[in-house]
Structures are given as C-alpha cells and as structure tokens.
N, C-alpha and C positions, 0 to 999 in steps of 0.2 A: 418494532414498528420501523417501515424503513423509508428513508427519504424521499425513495422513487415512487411513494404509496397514495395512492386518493386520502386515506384516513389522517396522512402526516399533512398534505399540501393544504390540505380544505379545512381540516379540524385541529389536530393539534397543536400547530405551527400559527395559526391565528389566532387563536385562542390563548397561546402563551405569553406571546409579544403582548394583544393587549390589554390581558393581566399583569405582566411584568410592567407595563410603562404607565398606568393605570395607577398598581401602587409607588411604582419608584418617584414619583411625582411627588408622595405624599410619605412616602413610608418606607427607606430604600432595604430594611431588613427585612420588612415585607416583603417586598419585591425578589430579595435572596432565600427567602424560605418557599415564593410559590417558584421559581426557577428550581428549586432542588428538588419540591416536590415533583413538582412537572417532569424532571430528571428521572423520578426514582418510577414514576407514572408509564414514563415513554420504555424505561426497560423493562419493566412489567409485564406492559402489552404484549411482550415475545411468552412469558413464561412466566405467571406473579410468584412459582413456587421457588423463583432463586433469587428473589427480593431480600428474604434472610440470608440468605448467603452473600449477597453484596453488601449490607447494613451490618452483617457480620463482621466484614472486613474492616470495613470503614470504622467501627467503633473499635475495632482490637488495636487497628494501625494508628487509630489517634492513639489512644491509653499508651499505645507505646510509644508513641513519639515523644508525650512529655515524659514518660522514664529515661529517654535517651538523652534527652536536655536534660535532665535534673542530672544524671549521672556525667555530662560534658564530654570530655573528650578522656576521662579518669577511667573507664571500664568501657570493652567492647561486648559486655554480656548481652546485655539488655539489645545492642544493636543484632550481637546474631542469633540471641533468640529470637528476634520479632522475624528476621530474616528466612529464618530456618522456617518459620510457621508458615510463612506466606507461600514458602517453593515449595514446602508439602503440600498445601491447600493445591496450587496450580498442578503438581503434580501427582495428587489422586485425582483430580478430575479430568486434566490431558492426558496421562500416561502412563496411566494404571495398567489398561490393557496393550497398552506397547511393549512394557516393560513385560508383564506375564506372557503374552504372544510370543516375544522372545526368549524367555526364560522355557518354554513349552519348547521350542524347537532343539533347546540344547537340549533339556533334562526329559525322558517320558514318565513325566509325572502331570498328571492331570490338574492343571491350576485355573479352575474354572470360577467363573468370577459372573458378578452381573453386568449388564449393558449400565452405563452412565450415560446420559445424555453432555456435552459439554456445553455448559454456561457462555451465552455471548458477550465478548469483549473480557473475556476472563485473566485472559493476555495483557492485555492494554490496562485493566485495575490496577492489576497487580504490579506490573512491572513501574507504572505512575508511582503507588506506594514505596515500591522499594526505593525508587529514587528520592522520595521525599523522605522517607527514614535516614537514608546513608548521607542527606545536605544537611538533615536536622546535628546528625552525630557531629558532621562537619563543621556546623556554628551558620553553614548559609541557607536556612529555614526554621522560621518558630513558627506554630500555630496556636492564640488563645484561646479562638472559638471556635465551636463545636459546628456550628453553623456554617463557614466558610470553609470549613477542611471537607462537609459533608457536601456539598456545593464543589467545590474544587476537582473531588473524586467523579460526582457523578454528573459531571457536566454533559448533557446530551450530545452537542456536538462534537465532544470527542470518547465517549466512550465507548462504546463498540466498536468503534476499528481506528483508533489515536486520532491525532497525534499522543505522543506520551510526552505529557504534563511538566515543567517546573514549577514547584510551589511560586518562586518568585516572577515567574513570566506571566501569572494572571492573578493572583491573590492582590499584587498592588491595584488593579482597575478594577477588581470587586467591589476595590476599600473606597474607591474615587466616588464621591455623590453623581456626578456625570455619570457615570456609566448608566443608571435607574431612570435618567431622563433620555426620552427621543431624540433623536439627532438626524436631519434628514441623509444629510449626506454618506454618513454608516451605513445607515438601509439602506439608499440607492447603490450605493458600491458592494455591501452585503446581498442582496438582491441580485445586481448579476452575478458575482462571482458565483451563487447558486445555482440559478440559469443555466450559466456556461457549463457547470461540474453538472448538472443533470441533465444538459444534451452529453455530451460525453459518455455520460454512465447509457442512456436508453438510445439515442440513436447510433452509435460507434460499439463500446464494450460489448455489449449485447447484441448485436449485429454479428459483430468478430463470433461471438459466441455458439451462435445458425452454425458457422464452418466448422470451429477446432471443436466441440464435443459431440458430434455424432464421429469426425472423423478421428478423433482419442478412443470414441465408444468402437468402433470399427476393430480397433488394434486389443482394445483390451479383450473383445470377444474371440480373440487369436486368428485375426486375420491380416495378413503382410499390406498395409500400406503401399503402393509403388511410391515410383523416386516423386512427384509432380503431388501426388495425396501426403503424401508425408510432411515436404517443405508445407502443402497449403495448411498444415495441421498445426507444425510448429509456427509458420508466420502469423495467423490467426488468434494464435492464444497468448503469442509475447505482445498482438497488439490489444487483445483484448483485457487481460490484466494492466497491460499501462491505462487506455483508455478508463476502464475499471477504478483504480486508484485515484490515477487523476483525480476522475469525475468526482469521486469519495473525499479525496482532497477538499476539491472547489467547495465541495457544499460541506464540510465541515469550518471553513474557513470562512465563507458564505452566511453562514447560519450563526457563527459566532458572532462577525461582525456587524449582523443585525442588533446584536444585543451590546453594541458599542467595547465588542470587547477582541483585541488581538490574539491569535491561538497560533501557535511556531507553523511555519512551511516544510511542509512533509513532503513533499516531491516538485522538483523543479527539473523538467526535461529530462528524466537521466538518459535517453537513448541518445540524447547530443553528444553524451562524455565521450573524452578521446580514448579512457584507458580505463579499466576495471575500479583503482584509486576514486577516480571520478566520478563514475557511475553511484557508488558506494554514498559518494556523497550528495548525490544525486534524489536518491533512491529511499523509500522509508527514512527521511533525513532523523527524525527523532530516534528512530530507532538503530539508526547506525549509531549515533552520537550517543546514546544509551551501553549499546555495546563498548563502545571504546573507553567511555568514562567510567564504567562501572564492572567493567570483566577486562578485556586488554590490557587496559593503564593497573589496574591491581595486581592483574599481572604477571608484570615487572615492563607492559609494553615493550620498548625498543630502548631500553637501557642497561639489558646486559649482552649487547651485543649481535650481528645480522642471524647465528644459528636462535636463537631464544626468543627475536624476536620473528619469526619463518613461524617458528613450532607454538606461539602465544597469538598468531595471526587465525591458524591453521586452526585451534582449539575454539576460537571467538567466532568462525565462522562455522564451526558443524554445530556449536551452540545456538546459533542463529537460525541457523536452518531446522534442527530440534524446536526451536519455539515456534516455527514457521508451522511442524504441524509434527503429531507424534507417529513417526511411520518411517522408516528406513533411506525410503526415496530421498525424504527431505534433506536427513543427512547426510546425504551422497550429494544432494545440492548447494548444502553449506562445506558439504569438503572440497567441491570442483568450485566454488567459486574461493574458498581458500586457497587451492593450490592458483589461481589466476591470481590472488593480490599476490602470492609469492613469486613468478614469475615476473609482475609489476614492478613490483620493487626492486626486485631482482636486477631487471633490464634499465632501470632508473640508473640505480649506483651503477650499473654498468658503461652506462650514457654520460654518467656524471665522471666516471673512471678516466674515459676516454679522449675527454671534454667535448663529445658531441652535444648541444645543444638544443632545447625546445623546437629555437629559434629556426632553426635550419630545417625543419620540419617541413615548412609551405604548406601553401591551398592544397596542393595535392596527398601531401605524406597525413594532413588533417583528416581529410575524406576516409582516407584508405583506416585511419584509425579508427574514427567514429566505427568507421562497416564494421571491422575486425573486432572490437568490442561489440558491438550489436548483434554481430556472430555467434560470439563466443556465449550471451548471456544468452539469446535464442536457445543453442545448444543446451545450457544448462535447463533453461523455464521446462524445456522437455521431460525433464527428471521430475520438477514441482509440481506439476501438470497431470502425469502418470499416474495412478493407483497402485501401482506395482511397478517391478523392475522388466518384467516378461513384456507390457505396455511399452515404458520406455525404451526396449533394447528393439522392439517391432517398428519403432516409429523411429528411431536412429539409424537402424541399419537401412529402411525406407530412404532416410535422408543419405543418405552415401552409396543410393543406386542397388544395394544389394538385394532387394525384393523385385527389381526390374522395372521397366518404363512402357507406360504406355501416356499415347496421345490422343487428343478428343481426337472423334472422326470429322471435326469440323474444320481442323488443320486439312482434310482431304479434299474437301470443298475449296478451301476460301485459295488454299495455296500447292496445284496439285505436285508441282516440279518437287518441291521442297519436300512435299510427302512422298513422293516417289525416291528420291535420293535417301532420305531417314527410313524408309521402308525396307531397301537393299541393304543398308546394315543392319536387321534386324530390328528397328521400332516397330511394336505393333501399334495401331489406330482401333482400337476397340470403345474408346471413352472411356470416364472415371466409374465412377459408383454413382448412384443416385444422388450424393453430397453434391460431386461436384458437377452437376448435367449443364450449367451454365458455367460456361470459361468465362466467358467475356462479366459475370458479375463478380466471380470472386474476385476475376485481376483488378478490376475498377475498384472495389472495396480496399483491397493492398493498399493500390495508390495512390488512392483516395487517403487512406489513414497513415501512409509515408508523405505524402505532402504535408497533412495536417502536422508531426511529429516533427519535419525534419526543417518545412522552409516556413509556417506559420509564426507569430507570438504568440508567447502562452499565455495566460490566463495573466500572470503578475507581471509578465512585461506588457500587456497591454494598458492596465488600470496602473501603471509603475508611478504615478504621481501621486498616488492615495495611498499605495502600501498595504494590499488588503490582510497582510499576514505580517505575524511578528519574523521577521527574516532578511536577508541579504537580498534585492532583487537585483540581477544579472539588468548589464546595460542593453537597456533596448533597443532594437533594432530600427533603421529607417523608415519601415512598413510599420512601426510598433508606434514609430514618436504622427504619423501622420495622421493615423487610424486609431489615437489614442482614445481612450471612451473618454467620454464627455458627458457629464449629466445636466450641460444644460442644450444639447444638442438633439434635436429631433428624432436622428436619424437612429442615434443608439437608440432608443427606445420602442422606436418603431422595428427594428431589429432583435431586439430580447422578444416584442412582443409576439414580431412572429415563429421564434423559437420556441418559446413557451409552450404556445400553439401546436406546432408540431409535436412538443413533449407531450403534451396533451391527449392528442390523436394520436400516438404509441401507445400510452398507458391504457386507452381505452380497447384496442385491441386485443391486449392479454397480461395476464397476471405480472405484474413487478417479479425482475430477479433478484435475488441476494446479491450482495457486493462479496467481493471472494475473498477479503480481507475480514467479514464476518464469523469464517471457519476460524480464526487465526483467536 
C-alpha cells in the first residue's frame, strides 16, 4: 500500500489513528497490538504471500536476541549465527540471481534458476534487526515482550523504505502511556510534515520523473543522447530521487508523529553539503550511520592508519551500493562514490597539512563547492539510474558532448544573430526528441526544483520549534524563523489546505508511482 494511494489517505490511515486512540485511551497494549496488526495489514496489501516471511524473521530475531543476552558478551556464537541467517535470507532473495548471472558469465555452465520476486522493505527489516542483535550483544538493547519487538519491526511508517530503527530511539515512547493518548499538537505538526512530503513525492519527484525515464528509456534502447538530452536526463533524476526521498522522508516522519511517536531524520538537504563527507551525512542519514557503526568501525575504521582507512572506506561503500540494489551498476556507484570520500579526506589532511583553513574558504569558494559536489553526485546518480553499463556509458558520453549538440529550432526564432553565429560553427537547430519538444517547460521545472533545494527551508527548519524528527535540526534561516509554521495561524492552514487539494487533483489523474527507495 502506498502513501501516495486513495486506499492509504481515505481508508487505512483513518481507520488506524482512530482505532489506535480509541483504544490507547483505555487499553494502551490494546492500542500496541491493533498498530502492529495494522502494520502486518498494510504490508500484506502489497503481497499477503511474504507475511510469513516477515513474521518469520521477526520471531527467529526475537528467539535470538534473548540467546544473545543470556549468553552476554561470554560467546560470539549465538550473535553470528543469527547474523549469518538474516544475510542469507537477504541474500537468497536480492542476489541469488546476481550472483548466478555472474557466475554464468565467467563459467559456461548453465546455472538456471527461478524468478523470485523481491520482498518490499526486505532491506530496511533486516538491516533494523541486525542492528538490534549487535546492541543486544553490546548490553545497549533488551527486549521482554514479544509485543513491542513485534511492533518495533513492523512499524508501517518505517518499514518499506526506513528509516532504520534503534531499539532505544522508540521502544522508550511505546512504553510512555502518552504516547496511546491524542495530542493535538503531534497531529497538527504530523499532518503537515505529511502534506509537505506528499507534494514533494506527486507534484515535484514525479514530474522530474515525465523527463529523466523516457529520456534513460531513450539511451537504453541504444540511441546516443546529445550533449542538452543527456544533461536534461541526468539533472532530472538527481532531482527526482531527492524530491522522491524527501517526500518518503516527510511522510514517514509525518505519519509517525501522528501517532505521538519520534522516528530519526533520514535526509536533511544533502545537496547543500559542501564536500562528499557531508553529503554522506546528509543523505540516507540512518543508513549511513548504519554503515559506519556496523561495517567501517568493525573494520578497524581509521585506526590503523590513512592506507587501511582509504581501503575500509572503499569496501563500506561498494557495500552500500550492493544493498542499494543487486546489479553491477550499483556497485560501480558505491565504488565512485568511495573513491570521492577518499579524495575527500584525502584533500582534508592535505588542507589541514598546509594549514589552509575552512575558514578562508568565503561565500564564494562555498558555492563553488556545493556545485562541485552536486556535480560529482549527479555524475555518479547516472550509474544508479542506469539498467546497465552500455545505458550509463550512452548518457555520460551525452553528458561530455561526445554524441554532439543540437538546439531547439526555437533558439532560431526568439534569437536569430546568436543562431546564425552557433550555426557557423557547426550547431545544428533540428530540436530535441519528442521528450524534450517544450524547452521553456523542462528549464522552468530545473529551476523551479533548484530554487526549491537550494534557496527554500526544508521541511524541519521550517516546523524547527516542534522538532518533528528524532535529530539535529540545522539552524534556521531568516525566511525559516519568519515563515515559521504556526498552528494557531490561519494562514498555514489555509496553505496545507490548498496543497492537499492540489495533491488531490494529481492522484486523480493517474495511478500513484512507487517511491524508488521501495526497490531497495
């Protein structure tokens, strides 16, 4: 079921709240057993045949979590066998046939196998579990009831596309009698943050979306992109995955907070970041923070030294990009953006070597960094984007002119001098492809979505006096602290309402898309 859905807005999402607050009134385990139901209900709807397969999990990870407590910190068995169980599960069902696809291309040996369909949010369970295995081992997570860990796993608002979970970042406010009681001010703060993440995801993401896959479809049917279809391809889809997230963001964060409960901030601006570092942390923030506490730091992270930590950098990110999705590309985009942090850090100690300073950086050397990273990840999203490499390598060399240029014939019209001078060196005026037959709408959408990204407040520095996520929020800006939402202010809510509205009049148009963090 997905967010962006008539059946979620109108039916289950009413229906839940007030059941949940109905019983939490009266009965707050009540209240915890129809939320989990509801949970196990909402992933159903996609497919009720991997209901056992997640109830699976969920019972095997509890059984072993209290063997891992019983056995303390005295034996690592218990922890890597449960360990070992859960990466097989994830990987017979992501990378069965990655693995044999590739095994086939070295060996000619016929290793034919069945289709599997992959499980939604298979990623996000599992990875939630193992972090609550490896805190149990640690001493910093116990669970006694079977109720609360089953709830904790299958909490709707994060389970098919995260954030990923600490036992101790929500297990306390389940326990809190509050949380089973209404609260107006949660839902009204819960409520827009939803709002806002579901314009994002239907008007923005999905918009992007019109440009960059017919014009990816274009490239993979093996046809050369020029330089002007390429850039619109790449710019299009690095904004439509932000937008995309985001939006998946707000309304997980949105939707929790209806239910009086804080869920971690999974994305805050990363296309602000100045340097790849940043972004990083920017960016899937649970899921970075995942990697590093649980793969880097074990390690040996950056404590035997800059060669071990380059090569423990470099391994955490084609791992990354492996669980991003099981297909070669990915891993080319978790190795290009390893070799970027190593560079990063690289040029850091180098800066710090020198004693050149942040500081001396300016307004100006800021800019140029933001772009330079916004660049570089661009480049990369190309790769994540791609179906293949033969895709990628059509729409790269697109992007560095080597498929040629051409310009609308409208440039011929509006500006003849300037097309007569590009003409004698060789620009032809033929127009794009059918994609792009309106210039003047793709460039408005760009800049329209570079505005929104680059000079806007986001979603948490706007609400920054409510907190609507368990996280750091970034000091808000001038246009942030004046325009701050206010719930007892008219004007916000005459504002969501006519948002809504509009989301509204989209959905009715045409089928809801997946969020693209659903493959994952």
């Amino acid at each position: 079921m997905l967010f962006n859905s008539f059946p979620f807005l109108f039916g289950f999402l009413p229906v839940v709240l007030a059941g949940f607050f109905f019983l939490g009134r009266r009965h707050p385990r009540g209240a915890a057993l129809w939320l989990a139901s509801a949970s196990l209900f909402f992933y159903g709807w996609w497919d009720y045949r991997f209901l056992p397969l997640l109830l699976g999990s969920v019972f095997f990870n509890y059984g072993a979590g209290i063997l891992i407590r019983k056995a303390g910190g005295r034996s690592l068995l218990p922890l890597g066998a449960a360990l070992a169980a859960n990466l097989l599960l994830l990987g017979y069902f992501k990378y069965r046939g990655f693995f044999l696809d590739s095994l086939h291309r070295l060996f000619p040996i016929d290793w034919s196998y069945g289709a599997l369909i992959l499980p939604l949010g298979i990623s996000f369970f599992t990875f939630t579990q193992i972090a609550f295995l490896v805190d149990v081992h640690q001493g910093k997570a116990r669970e006694h009831q079977f109720l609360n860990y089953l709830l904790f796993i299958t909490y709707f608002p994060h389970l098919l596309a995260g954030p990923i979970l600490h036992h101790g970042q929500v297990m306390p406010q389940f326990e809190n009698r509050e949380t089973f009681r209404y609260h107006r001010e949660n839902f009204n703060i819960g409520l827009t943050v939803f709002i806002v993440g579901l314009g994002k995801k239907l008007l923005l993401a999905d918009s992007f979306a019109a440009y960059a896959s017919p014009l990816f479809g274009i490239a993979q049917a093996g046809n050369r992109p020029m330089l002007v279809e390429a850039w619109v391809a790449a710019l299009a889809y690095a904004f439509q995955i932000y937008f995309d997230f985001s939006g998946y963001s707000d309304m997980a964060v949105g939707l929790s907070r209806m239910f009086n409960v804080q869920i971690p901030l999974n994305f805050n601006s990363p296309y602000r970041a100045a340097n790849i570092i940043d972004f990083w942390r920017r960016w899937h923030i649970t899921l970075s923070a995942f990697l590093r506490d649980y793969l880097y730091i074990p390690l040996g992270g950056n404590r035997r030294g800059p060669g071990r930590r380059y090569l423990n950098l470099f391994i955490t990110m084609i791992l990354g990009g492996l669980w991003h999705g099981a297909g070669w590309t990915f891993v080319a985009w978790g190795a290009l953006h390893g070799l970027y942090l190593i560079l990063n850090h690289g040029f850091l100690a180098l800066r710090d070597k020198i004693g050149w300073g942040p500081g001396r950086m300016g307004r100006v050397g800021k800019v140029l960094s933001v772009g330079t990273t916004f660049l570089a990840v661009t480049l990369a999203w190309v790769l994540f984007r791609a179906p293949d490499f033969g895709t990628a390598g059509r729409i790269l060399q697109g992007m560095c002119g080597a498929n040629g240029l051409t310009l609308p014939t409208l440039l011929t019209r509006k500006f003849p001098a300037l097309a007569s001078l590009l003409a004698s060196h060789g620009i032809v005026f033929t127009g794009f492809s059918p994609n792009l037959a309106s210039v003047s709408q793709w460039s408005e959408m760009l800049l329209a979505g570079a505005a929104i990204i680059w000079l806007f407040p986001n979603t948490q520095q706007w609400l920054h006096r409510y907190r609507p996520a368990w996280g750091k929020v970034e000091e808000p800006s001038a246009i942030a602290r004046r325009f701050a939402w206010d719930p007892d202010k008219s004007w916000t809510w005459i504002a969501l309402g006519l948002l809504f509205g509009l989301e509204i009049i989209t959905l009715m148009q045409g089928k809801p898309s997946e969020f693209i963090y659903y493959q994952f």
